[in-house]
C-alpha positions in Angstrom: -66.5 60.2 -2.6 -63.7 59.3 -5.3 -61.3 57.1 -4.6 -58.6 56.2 -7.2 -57.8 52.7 -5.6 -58.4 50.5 -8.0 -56.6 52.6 -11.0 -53.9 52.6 -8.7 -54.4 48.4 -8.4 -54.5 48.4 -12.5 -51.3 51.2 -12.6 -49.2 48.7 -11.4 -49.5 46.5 -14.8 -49.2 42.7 -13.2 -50.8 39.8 -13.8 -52.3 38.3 -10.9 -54.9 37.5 -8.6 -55.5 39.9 -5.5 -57.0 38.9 -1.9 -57.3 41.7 0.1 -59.0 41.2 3.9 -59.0 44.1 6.5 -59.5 43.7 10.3 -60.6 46.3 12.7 -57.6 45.6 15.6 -59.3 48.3 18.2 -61.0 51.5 18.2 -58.4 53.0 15.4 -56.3 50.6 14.2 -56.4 48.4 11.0 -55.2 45.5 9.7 -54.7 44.9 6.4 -53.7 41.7 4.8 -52.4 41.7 0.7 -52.2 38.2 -0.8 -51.1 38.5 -4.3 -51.4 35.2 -6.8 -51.5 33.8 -9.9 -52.9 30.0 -9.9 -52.2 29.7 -13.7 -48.9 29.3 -12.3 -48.0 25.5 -12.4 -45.5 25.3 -9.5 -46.4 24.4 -6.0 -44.3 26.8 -4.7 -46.2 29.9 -5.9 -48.3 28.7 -2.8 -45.9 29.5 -0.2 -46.0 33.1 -1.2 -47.4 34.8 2.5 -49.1 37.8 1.9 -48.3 41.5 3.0 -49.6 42.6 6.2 -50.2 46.3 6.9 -51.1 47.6 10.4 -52.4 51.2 11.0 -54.9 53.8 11.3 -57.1 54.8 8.1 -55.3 57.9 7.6 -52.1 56.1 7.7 -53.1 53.5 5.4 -54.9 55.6 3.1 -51.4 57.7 3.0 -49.2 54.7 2.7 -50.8 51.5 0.9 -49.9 51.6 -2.6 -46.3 53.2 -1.7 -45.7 50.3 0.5 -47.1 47.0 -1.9 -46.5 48.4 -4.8 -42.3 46.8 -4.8 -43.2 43.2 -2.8 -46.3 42.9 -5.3 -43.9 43.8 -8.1 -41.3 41.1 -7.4 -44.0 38.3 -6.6 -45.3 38.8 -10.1 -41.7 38.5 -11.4 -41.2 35.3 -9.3 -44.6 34.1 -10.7 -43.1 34.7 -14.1 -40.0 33.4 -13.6 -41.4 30.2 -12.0 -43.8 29.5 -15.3 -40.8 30.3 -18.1 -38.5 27.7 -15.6 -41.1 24.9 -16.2 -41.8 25.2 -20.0 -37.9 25.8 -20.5 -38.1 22.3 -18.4 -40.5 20.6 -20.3 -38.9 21.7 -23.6 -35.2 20.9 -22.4 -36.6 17.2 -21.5 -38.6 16.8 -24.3 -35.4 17.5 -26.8 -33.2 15.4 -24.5 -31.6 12.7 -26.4 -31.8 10.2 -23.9 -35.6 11.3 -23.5 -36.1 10.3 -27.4 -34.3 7.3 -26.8 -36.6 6.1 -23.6 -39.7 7.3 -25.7 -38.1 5.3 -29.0 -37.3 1.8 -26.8 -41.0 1.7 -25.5 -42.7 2.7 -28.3 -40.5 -0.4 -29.9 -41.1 -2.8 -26.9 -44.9 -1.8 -27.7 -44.6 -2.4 -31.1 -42.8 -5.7 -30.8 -45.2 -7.1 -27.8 -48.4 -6.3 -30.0 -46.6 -7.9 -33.0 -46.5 -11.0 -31.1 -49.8 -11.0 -29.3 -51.2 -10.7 -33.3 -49.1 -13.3 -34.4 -50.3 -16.0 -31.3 -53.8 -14.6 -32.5 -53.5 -15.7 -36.4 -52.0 -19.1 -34.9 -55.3 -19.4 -33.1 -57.1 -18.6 -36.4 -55.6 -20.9 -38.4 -55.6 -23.5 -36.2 -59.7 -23.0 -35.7 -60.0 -23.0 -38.8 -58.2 -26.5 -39.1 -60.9 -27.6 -36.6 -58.5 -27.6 -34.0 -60.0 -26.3 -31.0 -58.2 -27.6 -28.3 -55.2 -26.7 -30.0 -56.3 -23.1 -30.7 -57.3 -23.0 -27.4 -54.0 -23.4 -26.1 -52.3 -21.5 -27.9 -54.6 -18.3 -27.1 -51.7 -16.0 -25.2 -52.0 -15.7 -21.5 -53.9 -12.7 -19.7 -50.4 -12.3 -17.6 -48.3 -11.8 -20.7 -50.8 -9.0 -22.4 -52.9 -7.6 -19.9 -53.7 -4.7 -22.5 -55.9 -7.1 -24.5 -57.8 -9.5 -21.5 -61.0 -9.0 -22.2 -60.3 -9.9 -25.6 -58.4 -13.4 -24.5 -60.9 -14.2 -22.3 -63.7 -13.6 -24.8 -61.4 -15.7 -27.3 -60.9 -18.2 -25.2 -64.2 -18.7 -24.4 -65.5 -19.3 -28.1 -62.8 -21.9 -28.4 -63.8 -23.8 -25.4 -67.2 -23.6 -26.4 -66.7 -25.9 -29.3 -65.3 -28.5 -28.0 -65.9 -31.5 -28.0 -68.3 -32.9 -25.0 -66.0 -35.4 -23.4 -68.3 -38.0 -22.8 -65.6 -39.6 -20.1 -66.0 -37.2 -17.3 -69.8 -36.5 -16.8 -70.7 -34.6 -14.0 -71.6 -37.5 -11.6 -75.6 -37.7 -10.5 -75.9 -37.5 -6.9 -77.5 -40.0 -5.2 -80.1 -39.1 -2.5 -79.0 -39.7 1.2 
């Protein structure tokens, strides 16, 4: 037995995905349920596409199937198409936007300005070290609030500073006394 069904599938020249289920309804009667898709599509709505349901006997179906999908199948494909050019046409239309470049141009400023000072606080903190200034240094270490982006690095820094101090010979831990 020969069938040509799946030249006929390959005839219709669209890009897609197929899911084809078929129920027995009674003695006779099937039905047949087409779901066309194409998940490379990035829009949602290609999701919402309900498939096409055919309800007959064999000889019906086998008469009328690809007569009958061939159109729906043809304009879901289309759609599917359509729906991918829209969002690269979107994503290119926002990415030339002037006010895009502009947003994109203020933050990576605000980036470059914030870093600028967060290095400069840093070579404070250097010099002062380097002075012997610890407690100084210390202070002037920026604050994990301000530059979130570099904590671990303050609290590491921080740390070294604090570390050199001084013991302060003033505020011993008190020894306890036994009750």
């Amino acid at each position: 037995m020969e069938t040509n069904f799946f030249k006929s599938i390959l005839a219709l020249g669209v890009a897609g995905d197929w899911t084809i289920s078929i129920a027995k309804q009674d003695t006779d009667t099937l039905i047949v349920s087409v779901l066309f898709h194409n998940p490379k599509v990035g829009d949602d709505a290609r999701k919402k596409v309900p498939p096409i349901l055919l309800r007959g006997t064999a000889q019906e179906l086998d008469a009328g199937f690809f007569g009958t999908i061939v159109e729906p199948v043809r304009e879901t494909a289309q759609l599917f198409t359509n729906m991918e050019q829209f969002l690269k046409q979107k994503e290119s239309a926002k990415a030339s936007s002037q006010m895009h470049k502009e947003t994109l141009g203020k933050e990576d400023k605000q980036i470059s300005d914030k870093q600028k000072k967060y290095e400069e606080a840093m070579k404070k903190v250097d010099e002062l070290e380097a002075e012997g200034k610890h407690r100084e240094a210390w202070m002037k270490v920026p604050t994990v609030e301000a530059y979130p982006e570099y904590a671990q690095l303050i609290r590491e820094r921080r740390m070294e500073l604090s570390n050199q101090f001084a013991p302060d010979l003033f505020n011993e831990p008190k020894k306890e006394e036994p009750c």
